[in-house]
N, C-alpha and C positions, 0 to 999 in steps of 0.2 A: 712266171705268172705275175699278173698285175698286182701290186696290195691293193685291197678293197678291203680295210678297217674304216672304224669310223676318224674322225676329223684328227686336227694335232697331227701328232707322230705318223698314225694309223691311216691309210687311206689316202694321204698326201701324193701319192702316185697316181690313181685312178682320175679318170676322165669323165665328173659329172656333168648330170645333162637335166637339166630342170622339165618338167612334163607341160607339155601346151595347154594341160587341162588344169594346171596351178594357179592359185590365185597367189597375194600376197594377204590374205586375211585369214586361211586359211586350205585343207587340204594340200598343203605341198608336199611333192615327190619329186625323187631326183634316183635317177637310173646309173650306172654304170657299168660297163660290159666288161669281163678278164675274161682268160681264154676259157673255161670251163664254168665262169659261173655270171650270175648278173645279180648285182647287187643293189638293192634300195632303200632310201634314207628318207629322214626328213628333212628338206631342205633348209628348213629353219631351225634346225637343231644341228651342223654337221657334226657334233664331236659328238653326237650322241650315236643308237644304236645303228646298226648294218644287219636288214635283212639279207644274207648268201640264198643266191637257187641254182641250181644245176642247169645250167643253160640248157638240156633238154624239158626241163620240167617248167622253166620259164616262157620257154617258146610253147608249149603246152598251153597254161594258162593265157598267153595269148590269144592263142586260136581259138579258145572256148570263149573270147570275147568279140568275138568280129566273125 
């Protein structure tokens, strides 16, 4: 499985993806998908925290948005 920790050591494997709906003054989000989970961060914080979700429960909250 992918690491999806936050920044530094942690998470230096995963493949962030900054969100279309990010500004640079604020609300940034940054995505990353491992095999079972998707993980999201502040963009502008990467060594800080990693929300983990269970890629069903991710694609879930999706669909209740669209």
């Amino acid at each position: 499985m992918t690491d999806l920790g936050g920044g530094g050591g942690a998470g230096s494997c995963a493949r962030w993806r900054k969100s279309s709906r990010s500004t640079n003054v604020a609300n940034c989000v940054e995505l990353a998908l491992g095999g079972a989970v998707a993980a999201v961060r502040d963009s502008k914080n990467p060594a800080g925290a990693v929300l983990l979700f269970p890629r069903p429960r991710w694609a879930a909250f999706l669909a209740g948005w669209r």
